[in-house]
C-alpha positions in Angstrom: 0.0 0.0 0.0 1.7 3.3 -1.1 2.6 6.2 1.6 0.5 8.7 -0.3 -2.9 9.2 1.2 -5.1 6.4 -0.1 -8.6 5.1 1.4 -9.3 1.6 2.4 -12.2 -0.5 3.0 -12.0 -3.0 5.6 -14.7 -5.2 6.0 -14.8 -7.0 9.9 -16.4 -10.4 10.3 -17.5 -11.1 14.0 -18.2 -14.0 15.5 -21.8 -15.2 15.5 -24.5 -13.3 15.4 -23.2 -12.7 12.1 -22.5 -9.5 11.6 -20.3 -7.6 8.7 -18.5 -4.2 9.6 -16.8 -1.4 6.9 -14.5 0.9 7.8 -12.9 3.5 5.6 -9.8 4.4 6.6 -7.5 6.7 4.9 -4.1 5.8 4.5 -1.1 8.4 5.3 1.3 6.1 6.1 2.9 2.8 5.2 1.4 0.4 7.0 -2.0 1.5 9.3 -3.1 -0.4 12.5 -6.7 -1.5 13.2 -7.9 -2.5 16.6 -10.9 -4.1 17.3 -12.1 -3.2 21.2 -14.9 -4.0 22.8 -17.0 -1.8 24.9 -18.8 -2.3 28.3 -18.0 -5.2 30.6 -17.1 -7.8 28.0 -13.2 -8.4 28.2 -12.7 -11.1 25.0 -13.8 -9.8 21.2 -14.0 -12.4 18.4 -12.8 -11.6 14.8 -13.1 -14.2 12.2 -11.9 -12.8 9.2 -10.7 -8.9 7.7 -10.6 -7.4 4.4 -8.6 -5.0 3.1 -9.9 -3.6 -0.7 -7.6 -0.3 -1.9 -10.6 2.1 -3.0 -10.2 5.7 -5.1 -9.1 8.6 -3.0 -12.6 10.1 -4.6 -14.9 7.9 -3.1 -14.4 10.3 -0.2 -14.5 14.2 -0.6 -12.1 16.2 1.3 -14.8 18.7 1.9 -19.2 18.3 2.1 -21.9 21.0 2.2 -23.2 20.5 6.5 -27.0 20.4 7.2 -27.6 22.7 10.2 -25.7 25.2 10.3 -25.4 25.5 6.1 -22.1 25.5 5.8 -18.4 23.8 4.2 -16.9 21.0 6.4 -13.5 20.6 5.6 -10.8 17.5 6.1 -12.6 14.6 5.7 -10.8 12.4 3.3 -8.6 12.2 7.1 -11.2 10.9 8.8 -12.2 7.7 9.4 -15.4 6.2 8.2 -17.9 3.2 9.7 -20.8 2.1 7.1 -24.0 2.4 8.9 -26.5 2.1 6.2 -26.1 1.3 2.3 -29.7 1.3 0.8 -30.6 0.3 -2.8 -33.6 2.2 -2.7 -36.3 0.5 -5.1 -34.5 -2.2 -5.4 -33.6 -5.9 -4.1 -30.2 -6.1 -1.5 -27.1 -6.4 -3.9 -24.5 -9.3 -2.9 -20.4 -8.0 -2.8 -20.2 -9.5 -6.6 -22.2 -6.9 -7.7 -20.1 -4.5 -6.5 -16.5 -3.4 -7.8 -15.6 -2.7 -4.2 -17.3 -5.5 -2.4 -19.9 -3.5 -1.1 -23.6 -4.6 0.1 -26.4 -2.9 -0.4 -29.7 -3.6 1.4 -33.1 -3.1 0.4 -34.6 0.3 1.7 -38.1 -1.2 2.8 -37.9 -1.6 6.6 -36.5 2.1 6.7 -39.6 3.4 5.2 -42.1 5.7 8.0 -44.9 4.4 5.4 -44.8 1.7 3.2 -46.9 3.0 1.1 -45.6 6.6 0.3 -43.2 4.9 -1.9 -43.5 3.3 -5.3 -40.6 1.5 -6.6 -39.6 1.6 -10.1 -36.5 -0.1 -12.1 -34.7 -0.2 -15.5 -32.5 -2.3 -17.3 -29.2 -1.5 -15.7 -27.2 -1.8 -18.5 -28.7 1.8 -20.0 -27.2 3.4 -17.0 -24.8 6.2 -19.0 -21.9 7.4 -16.3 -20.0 9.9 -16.7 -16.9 11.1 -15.8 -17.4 12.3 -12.2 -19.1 9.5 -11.6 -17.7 5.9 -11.9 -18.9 2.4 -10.8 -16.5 2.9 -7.6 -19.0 5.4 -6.5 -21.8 3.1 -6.7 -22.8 -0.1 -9.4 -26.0 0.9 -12.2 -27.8 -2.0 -10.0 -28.5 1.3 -8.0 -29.0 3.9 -10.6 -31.6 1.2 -12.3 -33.8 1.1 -9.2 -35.4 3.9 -7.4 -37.9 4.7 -5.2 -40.9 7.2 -5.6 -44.2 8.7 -4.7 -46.9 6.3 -4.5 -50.2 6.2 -2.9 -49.9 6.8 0.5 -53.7 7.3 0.7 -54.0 10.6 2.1 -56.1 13.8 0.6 -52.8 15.6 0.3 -50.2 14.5 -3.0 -47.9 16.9 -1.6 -46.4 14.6 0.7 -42.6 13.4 1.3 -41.6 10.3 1.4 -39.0 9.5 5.0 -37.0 6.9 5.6 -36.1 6.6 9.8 -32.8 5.5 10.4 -31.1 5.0 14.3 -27.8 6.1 14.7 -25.8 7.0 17.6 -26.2 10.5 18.6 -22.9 11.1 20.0 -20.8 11.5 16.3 -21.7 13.2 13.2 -22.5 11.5 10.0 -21.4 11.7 6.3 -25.3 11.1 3.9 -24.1 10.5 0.1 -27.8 11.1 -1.8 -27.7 9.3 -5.3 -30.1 10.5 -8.2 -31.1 9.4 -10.9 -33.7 10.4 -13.9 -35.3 7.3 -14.4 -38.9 7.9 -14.5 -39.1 10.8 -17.2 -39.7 10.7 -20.3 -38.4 13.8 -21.3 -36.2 16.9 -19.7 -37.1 19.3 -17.1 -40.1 17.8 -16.0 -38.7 16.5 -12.4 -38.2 19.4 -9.7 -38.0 17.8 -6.2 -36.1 18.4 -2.5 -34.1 16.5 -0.5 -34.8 16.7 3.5 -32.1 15.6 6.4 -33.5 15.7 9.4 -36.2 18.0 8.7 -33.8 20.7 6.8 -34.3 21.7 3.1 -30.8 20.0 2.6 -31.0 20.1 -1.2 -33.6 22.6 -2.4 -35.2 22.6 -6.4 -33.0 19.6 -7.8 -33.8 19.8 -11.4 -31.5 16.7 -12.6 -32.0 17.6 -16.0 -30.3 20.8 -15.5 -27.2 19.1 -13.3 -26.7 16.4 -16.0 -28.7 17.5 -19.1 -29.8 13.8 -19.9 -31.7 11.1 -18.4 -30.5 8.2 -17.3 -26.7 9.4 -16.0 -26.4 9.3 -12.4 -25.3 12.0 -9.9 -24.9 12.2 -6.0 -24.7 14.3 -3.4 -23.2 14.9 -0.3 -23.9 15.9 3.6 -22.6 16.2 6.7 -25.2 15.9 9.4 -25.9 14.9 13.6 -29.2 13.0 14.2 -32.6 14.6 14.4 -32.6 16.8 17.4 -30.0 15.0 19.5 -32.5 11.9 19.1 -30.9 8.3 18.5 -32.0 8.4 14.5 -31.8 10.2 11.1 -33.9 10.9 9.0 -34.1 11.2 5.1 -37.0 12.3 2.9 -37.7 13.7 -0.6 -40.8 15.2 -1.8 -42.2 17.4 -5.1 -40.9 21.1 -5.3 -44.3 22.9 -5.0 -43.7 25.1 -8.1 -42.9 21.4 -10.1 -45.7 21.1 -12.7 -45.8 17.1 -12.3 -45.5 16.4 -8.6 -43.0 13.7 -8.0 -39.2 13.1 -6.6 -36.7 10.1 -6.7 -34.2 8.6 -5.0 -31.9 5.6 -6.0 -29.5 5.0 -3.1 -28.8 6.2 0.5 -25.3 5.9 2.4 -25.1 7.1 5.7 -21.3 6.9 7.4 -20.5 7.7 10.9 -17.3 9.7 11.1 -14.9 9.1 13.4 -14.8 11.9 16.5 -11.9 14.0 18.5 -10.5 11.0 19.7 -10.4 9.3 16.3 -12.3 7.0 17.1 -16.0 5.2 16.0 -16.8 4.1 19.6 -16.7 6.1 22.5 -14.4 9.3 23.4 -11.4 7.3 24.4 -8.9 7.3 22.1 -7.9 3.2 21.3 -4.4 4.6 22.2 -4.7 4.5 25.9 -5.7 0.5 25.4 -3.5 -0.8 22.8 0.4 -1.4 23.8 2.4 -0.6 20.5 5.4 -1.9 19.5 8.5 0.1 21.3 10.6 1.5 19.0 14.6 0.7 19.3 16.2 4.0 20.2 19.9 4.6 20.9 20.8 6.5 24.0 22.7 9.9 22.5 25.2 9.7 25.9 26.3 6.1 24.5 26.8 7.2 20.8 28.7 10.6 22.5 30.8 8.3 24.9 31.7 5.6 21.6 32.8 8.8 19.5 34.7 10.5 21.8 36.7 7.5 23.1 37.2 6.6 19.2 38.9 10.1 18.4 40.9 9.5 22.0 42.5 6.1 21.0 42.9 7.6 17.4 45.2 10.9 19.1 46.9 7.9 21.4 47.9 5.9 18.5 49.2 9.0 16.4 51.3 10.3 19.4 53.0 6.9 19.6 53.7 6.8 16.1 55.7 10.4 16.3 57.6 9.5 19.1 58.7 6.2 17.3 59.4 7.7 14.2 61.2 10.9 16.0 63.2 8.1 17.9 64.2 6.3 15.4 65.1 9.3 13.2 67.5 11.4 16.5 69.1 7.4 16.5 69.8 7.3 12.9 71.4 10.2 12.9 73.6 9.8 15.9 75.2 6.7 13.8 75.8 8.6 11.0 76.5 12.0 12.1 80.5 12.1 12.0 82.7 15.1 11.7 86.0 14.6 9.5 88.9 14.5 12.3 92.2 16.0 10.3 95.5 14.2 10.6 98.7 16.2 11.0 101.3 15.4 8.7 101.2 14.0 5.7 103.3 10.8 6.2 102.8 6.9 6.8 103.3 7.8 10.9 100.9 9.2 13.0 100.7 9.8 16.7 97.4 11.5 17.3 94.0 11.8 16.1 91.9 14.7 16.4 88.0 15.3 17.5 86.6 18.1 16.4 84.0 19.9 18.4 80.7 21.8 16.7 80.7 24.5 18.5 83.8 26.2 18.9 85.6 24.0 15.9 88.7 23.4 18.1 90.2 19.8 18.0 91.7 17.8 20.6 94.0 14.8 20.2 94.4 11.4 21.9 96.5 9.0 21.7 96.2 5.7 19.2 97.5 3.6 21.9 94.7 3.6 23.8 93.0 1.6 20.7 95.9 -1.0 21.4 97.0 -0.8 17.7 100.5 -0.7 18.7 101.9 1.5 16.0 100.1 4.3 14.1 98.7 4.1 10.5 97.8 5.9 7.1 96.5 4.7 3.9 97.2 7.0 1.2 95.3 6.0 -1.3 97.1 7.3 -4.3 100.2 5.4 -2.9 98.1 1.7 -1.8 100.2 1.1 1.1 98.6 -1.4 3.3 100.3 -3.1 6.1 97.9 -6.4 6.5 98.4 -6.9 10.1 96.7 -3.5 10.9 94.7 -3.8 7.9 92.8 -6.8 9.5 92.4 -4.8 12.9 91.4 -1.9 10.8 88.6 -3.4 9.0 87.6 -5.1 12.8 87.4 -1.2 14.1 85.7 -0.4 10.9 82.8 -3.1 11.6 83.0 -2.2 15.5 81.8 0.9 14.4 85.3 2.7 15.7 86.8 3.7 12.5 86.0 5.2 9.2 87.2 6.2 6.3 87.5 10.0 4.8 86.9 10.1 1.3 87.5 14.2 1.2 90.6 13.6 3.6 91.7 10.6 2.1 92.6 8.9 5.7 91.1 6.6 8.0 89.9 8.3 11.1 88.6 7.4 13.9 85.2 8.0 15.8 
């Protein structure tokens, strides 16, 4: 079911007594929640079976013209809807396969205040012409090819209305969807009627020729209404306009929805909030994510300062080993008594003795010359790989370190 707002029909089955429930629900997020609660002292409800059927986001208006005061009621394709009453006025009670939304309709009969006020009439529903705005979603031709009209309700009066009685529960307000259609003329403007709610001129001169400019193409219309005087039922009625040269009215079908109240919801003031226990969403603490980062970016700083110190270690070691000033030798012969270190600072050498290296005699390579004695080249080489002697390339001698 898409995020975008979308209307369902969910049809409940109870346990026995039979009973069948639609809901319409309108859909603003992904998935929606229904709960079942019952009321009063009973502590177990019984669902057998629900149905979910995806309807047109038309089926229900976003706004409807309200009864008493006459007004615009605005916001309710987000409401939620319960089906109290589905008539097929005229007409016998229509099964969900007759139905491209798997609606019932029942017959209008037991609603009537007199049974005989009313004369049904019916046509073959396949002449039933819709039209754009109007679409077997918002109701099959079964209905628009039955109606009901005025009969012979034996009085001296044939200005009468015909009423249909129907309880409700005077607590919410109600959605009333009125559907016409010109059946019964032969020709246009001939049919002037009204439509009462609850007593109240709801829809004044309907001339259905004049909405539609043909017969046989259906049209509704819809209300927003309470019950009749803050009594437990509705009422609905029709009757001839009085300035109607043939006195007559129609009416095809009747839905009457109860709309959900404050609390959104279609029993009681209690929103089904406070009963049902939804499933806790997993949230992370924001002191735990804060604590992981921060010690994160410590150990990160830790390791880098290690690193530095290593690499600054191994770098002042590196070039202890191979940091060597050139010590000059005096005298440019095969003999030599003294070595020199020389000091950075002050550039001033100072001698000592090669005895102390135990090399019993003093050496020189000259390297132009090759003269190598191999006794104290062998101990040479030794002091080289001791570390204690090197050899000066710009001097051209062997000093020592």
């Amino acid at each position: 079911m898409e995020a975008t707002k979308r209307a369902s029909c969910v049809g409940v089955h109870e346990a026995i007594p039979l009973s069948v429930r639609n809901f319409i629900i309108p859909c603003v997020i992904e998935t929606t929640t229904s709960n079942a609660e019952m009321s009063g002292l009973s502590i177990i409800a019984f669902v057998n079976a629900i149905e979910v059927v995806s309807v047109p986001d038309y089926l229900i208006p976003n706004e409807a013209t309200s009864v008493f005061p006459i007004t615009t009621i605005n916001g309710l394709s987000n409401q939620a809807f319960e089906t109290m009453y589905r008539l097929n006025m005229g007409g016998p009670k229509l099964a969900p396969q007759n139905d491209t939304l798997g609606r019932t309709w029942e017959n209008d009969k037991k609603y009537l205040h007199v049974n005989g006020s009313a004369a049904s009439v019916s046509v073959i529903p396949s002449i039933i012409k819709y039209i754009e705005s109007v679409t077997p979603e918002i109701a099959p031709n079964w209905v628009y090819a039955t109606a009901q009209t005025m009969g012979n309700a034996n009085v001296a009066n044939l200005d009468f209305n015909i009423t249909w009685v129907l309880p409700v529960d005077p607590d919410f307000t109600y959605f009333v969807r009125a559907h016409f259609c010109d059946i019964v003329s032969t020709s246009l403007n001939t049919l002037v009627f009204n439509l009462f709610i609850n007593s109240e001129n709801a829809y004044p001169d309907i001339d259905l020729s004049t909405l539609i400019g043909n017969l046989d193409v259906p049209v509704y219309k819809d209300f927003v209404c309470n019950s009749s005087d803050n009594l437990s039922t509705l009422t609905v009625s029709i009757g001839p306009d009085s300035v109607a040269d043939y006195q007559n009215a129609v009416l095809n079908g009747l839905e009457i929805l109860k709309i959900s109240n404050e609390a959104r919801s279609l029993d009681g003031l209690t929103s089904v909030e406070n009963f049902v226990l939804f499933p806790s969403k997993k949230t992370t603490k924001p002191g735990l994510v804060i604590g992981c980062v921060l010690a994160g970016l410590v150990a990160i700083v830790g390791l880098l300062l290690c690193y530095c110190f290593l690499v600054a270690k191994r770098s002042k070691t590196g070039n202890q080993k191979s940091s060597w000033l050139p010590l000059p030798l005096h005298g440019n012969s095969l003999t030599m008594t003294k070595v020199s270190t020389f000091s950075q600072k002050s550039g001033t050498a100072s001698c000592i003795s090669l005895a102390s290296c135990n090399l019993g005699r003093t050496f020189m390579q000259e390297q132009d010359k090759g003269l190598v004695v191999e006794e104290w080249w062998m101990k040479l080489k030794m002091m080289v790989k001791m570390g204690g002697c090197r050899w000066c390339g710009m001097k051209k001698r062997w000093v020592v370190i």
